[in-house]
C-alpha positions in Angstrom: 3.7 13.0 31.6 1.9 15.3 29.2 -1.9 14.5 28.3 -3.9 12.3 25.6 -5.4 14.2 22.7 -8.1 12.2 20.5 -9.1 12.1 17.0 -11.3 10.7 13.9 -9.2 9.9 11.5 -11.7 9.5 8.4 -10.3 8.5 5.4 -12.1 7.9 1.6 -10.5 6.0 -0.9 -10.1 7.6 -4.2 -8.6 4.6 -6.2 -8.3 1.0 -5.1 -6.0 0.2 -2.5 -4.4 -2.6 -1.4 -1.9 -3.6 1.5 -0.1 -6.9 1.2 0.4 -9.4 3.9 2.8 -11.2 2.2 0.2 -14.3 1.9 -1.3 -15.5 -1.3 -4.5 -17.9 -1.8 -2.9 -20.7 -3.9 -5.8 -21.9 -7.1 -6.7 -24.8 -5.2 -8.1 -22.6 -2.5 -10.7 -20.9 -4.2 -13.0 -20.8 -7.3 -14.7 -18.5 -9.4 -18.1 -18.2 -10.4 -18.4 -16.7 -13.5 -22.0 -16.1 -13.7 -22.3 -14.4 -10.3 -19.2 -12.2 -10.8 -18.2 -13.4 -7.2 -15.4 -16.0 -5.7 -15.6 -18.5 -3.3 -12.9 -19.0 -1.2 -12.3 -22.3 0.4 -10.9 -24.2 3.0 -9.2 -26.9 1.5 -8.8 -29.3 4.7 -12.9 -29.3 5.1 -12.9 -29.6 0.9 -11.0 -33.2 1.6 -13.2 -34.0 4.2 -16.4 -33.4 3.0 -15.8 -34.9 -0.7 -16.9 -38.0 -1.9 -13.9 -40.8 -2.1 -13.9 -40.5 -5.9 -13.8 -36.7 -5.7 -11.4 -36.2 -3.2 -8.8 -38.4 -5.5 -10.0 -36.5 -8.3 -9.6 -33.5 -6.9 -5.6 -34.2 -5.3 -4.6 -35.6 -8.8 -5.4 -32.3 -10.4 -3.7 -30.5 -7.5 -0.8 -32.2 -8.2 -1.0 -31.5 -11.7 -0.7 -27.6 -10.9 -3.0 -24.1 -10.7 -5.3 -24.2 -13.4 -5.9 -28.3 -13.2 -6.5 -26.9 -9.7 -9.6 -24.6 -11.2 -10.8 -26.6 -13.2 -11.7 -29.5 -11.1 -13.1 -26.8 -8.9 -15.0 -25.2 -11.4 -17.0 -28.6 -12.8 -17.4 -28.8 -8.4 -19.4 -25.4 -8.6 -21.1 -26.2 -11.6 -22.3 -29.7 -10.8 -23.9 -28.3 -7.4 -21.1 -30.9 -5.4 -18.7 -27.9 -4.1 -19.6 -28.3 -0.3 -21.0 -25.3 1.1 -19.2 -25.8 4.7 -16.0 -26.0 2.8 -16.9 -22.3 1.6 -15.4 -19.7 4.3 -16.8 -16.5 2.5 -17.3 -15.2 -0.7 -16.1 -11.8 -2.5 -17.2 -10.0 -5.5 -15.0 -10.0 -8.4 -14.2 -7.4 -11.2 -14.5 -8.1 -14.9 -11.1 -8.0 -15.9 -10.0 -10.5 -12.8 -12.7 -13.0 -14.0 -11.6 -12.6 -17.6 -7.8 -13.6 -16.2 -8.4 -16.4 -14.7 -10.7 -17.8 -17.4 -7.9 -16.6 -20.4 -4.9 -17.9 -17.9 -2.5 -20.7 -19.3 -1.2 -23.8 -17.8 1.8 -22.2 -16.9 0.1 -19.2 -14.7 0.4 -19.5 -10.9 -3.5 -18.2 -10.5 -2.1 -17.3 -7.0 -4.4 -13.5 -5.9 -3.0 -11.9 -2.9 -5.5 -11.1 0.3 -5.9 -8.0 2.4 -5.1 -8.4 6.2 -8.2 -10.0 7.3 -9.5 -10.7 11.4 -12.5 -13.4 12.3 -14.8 -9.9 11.6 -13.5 -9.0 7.4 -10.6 -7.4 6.1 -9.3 -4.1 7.4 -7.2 -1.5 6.6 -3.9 -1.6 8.9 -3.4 1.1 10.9 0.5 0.8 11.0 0.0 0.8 7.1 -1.7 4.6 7.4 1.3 5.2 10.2 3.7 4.7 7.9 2.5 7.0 5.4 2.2 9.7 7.8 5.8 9.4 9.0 7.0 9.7 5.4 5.2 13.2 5.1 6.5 14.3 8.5 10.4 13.3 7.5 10.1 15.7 4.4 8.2 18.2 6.2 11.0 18.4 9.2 13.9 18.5 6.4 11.9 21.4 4.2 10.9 23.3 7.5 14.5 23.0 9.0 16.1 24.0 5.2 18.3 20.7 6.2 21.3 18.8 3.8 20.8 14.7 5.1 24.5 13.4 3.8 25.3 9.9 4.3 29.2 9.7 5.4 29.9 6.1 4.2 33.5 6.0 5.8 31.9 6.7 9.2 28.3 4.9 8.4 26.8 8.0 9.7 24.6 10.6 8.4 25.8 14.1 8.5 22.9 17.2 8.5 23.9 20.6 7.6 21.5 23.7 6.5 20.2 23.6 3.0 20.5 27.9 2.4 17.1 27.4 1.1 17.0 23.9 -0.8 16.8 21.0 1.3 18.3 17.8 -0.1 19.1 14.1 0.7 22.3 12.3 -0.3 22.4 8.6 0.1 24.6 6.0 -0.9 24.1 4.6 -4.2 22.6 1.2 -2.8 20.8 2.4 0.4 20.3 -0.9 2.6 17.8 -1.3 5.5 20.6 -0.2 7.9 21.3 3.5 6.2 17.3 4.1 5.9 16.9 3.5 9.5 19.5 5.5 10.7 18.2 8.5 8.0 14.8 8.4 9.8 16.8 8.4 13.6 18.8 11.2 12.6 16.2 13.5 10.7 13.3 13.1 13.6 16.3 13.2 16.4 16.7 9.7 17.9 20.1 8.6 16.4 23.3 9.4 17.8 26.9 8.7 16.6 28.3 5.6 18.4 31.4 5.8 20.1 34.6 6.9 18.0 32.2 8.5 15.5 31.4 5.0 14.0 27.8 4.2 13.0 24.4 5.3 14.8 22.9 4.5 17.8 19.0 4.2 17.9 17.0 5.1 21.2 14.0 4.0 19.2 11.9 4.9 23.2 12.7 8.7 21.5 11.0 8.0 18.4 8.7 10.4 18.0 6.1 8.7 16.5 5.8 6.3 19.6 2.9 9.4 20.8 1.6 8.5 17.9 -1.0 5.7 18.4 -3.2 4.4 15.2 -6.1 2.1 15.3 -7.0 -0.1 12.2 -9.9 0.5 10.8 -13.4 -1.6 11.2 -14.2 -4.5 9.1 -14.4 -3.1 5.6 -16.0 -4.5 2.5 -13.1 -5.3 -0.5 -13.4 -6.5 -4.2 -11.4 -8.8 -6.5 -9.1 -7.0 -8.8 -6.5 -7.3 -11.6 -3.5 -5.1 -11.0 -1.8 -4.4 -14.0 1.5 -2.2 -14.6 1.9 0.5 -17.1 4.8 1.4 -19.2 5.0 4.0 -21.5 7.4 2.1 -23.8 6.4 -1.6 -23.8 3.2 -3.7 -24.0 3.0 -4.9 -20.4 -0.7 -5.9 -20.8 0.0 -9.8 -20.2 2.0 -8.7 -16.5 -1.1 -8.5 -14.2 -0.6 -9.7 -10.4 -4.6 -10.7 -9.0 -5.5 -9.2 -5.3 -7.9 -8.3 -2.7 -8.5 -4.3 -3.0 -10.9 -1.9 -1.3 -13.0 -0.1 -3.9 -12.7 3.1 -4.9 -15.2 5.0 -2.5 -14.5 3.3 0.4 -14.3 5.1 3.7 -12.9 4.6 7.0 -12.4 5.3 10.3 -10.0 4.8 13.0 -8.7 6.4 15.8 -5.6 8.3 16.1 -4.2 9.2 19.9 -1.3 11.9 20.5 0.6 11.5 24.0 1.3 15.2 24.1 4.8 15.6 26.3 5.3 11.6 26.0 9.4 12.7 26.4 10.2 11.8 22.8 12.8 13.5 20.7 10.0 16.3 19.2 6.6 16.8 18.7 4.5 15.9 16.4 1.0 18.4 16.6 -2.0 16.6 14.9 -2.1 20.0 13.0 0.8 20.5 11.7 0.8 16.8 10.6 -2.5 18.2 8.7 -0.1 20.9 6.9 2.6 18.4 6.4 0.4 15.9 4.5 -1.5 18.4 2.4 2.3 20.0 1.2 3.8 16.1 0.7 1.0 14.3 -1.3 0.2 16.8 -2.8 3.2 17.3 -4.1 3.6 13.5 -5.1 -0.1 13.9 -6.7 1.2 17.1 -8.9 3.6 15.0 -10.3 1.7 12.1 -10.8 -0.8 14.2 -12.6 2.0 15.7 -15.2 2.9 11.8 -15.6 -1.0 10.9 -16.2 -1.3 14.0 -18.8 1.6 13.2 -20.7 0.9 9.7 -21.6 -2.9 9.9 -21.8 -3.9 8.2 -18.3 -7.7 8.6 -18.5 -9.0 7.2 -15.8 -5.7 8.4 -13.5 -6.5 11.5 -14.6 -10.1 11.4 -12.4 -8.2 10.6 -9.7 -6.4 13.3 -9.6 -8.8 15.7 -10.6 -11.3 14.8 -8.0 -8.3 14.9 -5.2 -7.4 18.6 -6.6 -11.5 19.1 -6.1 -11.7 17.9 -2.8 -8.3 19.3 -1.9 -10.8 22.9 -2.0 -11.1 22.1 1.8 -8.5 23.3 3.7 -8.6 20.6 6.7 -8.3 17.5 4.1 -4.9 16.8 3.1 -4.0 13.7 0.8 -2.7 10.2 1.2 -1.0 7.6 -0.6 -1.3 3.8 1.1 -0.2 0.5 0.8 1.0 -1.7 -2.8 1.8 0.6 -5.9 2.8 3.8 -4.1 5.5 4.0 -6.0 9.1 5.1 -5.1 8.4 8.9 -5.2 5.8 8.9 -2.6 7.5 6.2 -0.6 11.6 7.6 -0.6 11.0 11.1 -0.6 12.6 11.2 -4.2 11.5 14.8 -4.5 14.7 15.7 -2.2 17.4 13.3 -3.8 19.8 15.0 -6.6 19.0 14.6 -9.7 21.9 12.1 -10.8 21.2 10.1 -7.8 19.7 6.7 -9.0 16.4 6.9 -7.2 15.9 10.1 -8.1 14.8 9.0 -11.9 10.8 8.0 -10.9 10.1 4.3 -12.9 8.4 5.1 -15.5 5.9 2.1 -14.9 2.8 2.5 -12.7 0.4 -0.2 -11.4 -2.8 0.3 -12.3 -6.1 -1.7 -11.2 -9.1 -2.5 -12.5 -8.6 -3.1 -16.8 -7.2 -6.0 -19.0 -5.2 -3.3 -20.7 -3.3 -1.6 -18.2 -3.1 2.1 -19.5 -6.8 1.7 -18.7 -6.8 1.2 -15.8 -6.6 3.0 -12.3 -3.2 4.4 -9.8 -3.6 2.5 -6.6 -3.2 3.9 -2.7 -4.8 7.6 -3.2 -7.2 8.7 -0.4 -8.7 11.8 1.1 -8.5 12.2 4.6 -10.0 14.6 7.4 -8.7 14.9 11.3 -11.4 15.4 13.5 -10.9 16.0 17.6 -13.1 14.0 19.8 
């Protein structure tokens, strides 16, 4: 059955990070308070409850009128010392720029901020999230190491792999659905199989190789309020800006990572060489980041990358990229496509965090990370 191996994993945020949930906190939900720099969040079944008569009408009447009626009635709440504090749940700092949107916001805007995955204890950073990012770095470090060709045969809905003679590539279909990506990952880390008659791919997903792979999440962990902007070199995207829960830059972590050495899956994966594959992957992504970030005058991306170059100096960190605004080059191993192939051509917008004016602001996701045996 193999054996258990241990580890720390510690991880550092370099830039804001966020993870989405897929949930939102509607503008009835919550309110600012602009002098504080903070947000309340709310409950807004103990809101109804806990209001006067006149107030609770008040307050459904602007509901109904939409988001920013919403804040308002909220806001003269706050100010007039009636917002009840057992309708509070908890209360988060805010940036500048997230404040200034929601004070500058028009009738029309839907005010709506997205949350980090949150338990009874605070928010926390998924492990499956980390997981994820870790597999990505292992499929292009199996491909490179192997000097593999990944072809997708669309007559047979198979992928084919063949040896690279010293470049190793990807060739997917045009329009890659879920379907084709999960039979790329079975067939690269060795737990696909062509189904009978040579027609599409069988999964033993028990020979995944990542199932000895075991990731905690991460303890509670305090977050910030943030505007998330996107940048394009071409366009005044300043008025796009999408309003979330992030982890500030800074923020470290901990969580524990298991290996079930000789678990019977389709290969292994050694914490160490996981350490070399993440080092040559990010930093990769982060090279080319950085050439993006240089060319169009990205200040404050610039520091990011320059202090993960710095604290790349140490051989047992290696790089990581997590959660919303990866971006498609660090999340579809675009470094391996051709160079016709459609995903191949990186956006040439970037989310950024933290400013009014996007090109201001920060790249989300980046972190430093160390593997320590227990």
């Amino acid at each position: 059955m193999g054996f258990l191996r241990s580890f720390r994993l510690e991880l550092e945020a370099l830039s804001p990070v966020h993870v989405g949930t897929g949930e939102a906190y509607p503008a009835y939900a919550y309110v600012p308070d602009f002098g504080r720099k903070e947000v309340h969040l709310l409950d807004p079944g103990t809101l109804l409850l806990a209001l006067p008569e006149a107030r609770r009408r008040q307050y459904l009447e602007k509901v109904a009128q939409g988001p920013k009626a919403a804040q308002e009635v909220l806001r003269h709440l706050l100010e007039e010392g009636q917002l009840p504090r057992e309708a509070i749940l908890h209360t988060l700092p805010a940036s500048k720029a997230f404040l200034e949107t929601l004070r500058s916001a028009t009738e029309e805007a839907l005010l709506e901020y997205r949350p980090l995955p949150r338990s009874p204890l605070g928010a926390y950073l998924p492990g499956s999230s980390v997981k994820g990012a870790l597999r990505t770095a292992w499929l292009f470090h199996v491909l490179v190491e192997r000097d593999q060709v990944a072809e997708w045969d669309r007559r047979a809905g198979v992928w084919r792999l063949r040896p690279g003679d010293g470049e190793a590539r990807i060739y997917p279909s045009r329009d890659p659905g879920l379907y084709e990506n999960q039979a790329f990952e079975g067939a690269v880390l060795g737990y696909a199989r062509e189904g009978k008659g040579g027609r599409g791919m069988v999964l033993d997903l028990y020979r995944d190789p990542f199932r000895a792979v075991r990731l905690a999440d991460s303890g509670p962990t305090p977050t910030f309020l943030n505007r998330l902007g996107v940048f394009h070199p071409g366009k005044d995207t300043s008025g796009m800006a999408l309003l979330a829960e992030t982890f500030r830059m800074g923020t470290r972590f901990a969580l524990a990572l298991r290996y079930h050495e000789g678990l019977g899956v389709s290969m292994p994966v050694p914490p160490e060489a996981l350490v070399r594959a993440l080092r040559d992957y990010y930093g990769k992504v982060a090279e080319w980041e950085e050439g993006f970030a240089e060319e169009h005058g990205l200040k404050r991306a610039l520091e990011v990358y320059r202090a993960l170059r710095e604290r790349l100096r140490d051989p047992e960190a290696f790089p990581l990229r997590v959660g919303f605004g990866s971006g498609r080059l660090a999340l579809r191993l675009a470094l391996l496509l051709p160079e016709d192939h459609p995903e191949a051509q990186e956006p040439k917008t970037r989310k950024t965090a933290g400013a009014q004016n996007p090109v201001d602001g920060y790249p989300l996701g980046w972190m430093v990370g160390k593997l320590e045996p227990l």
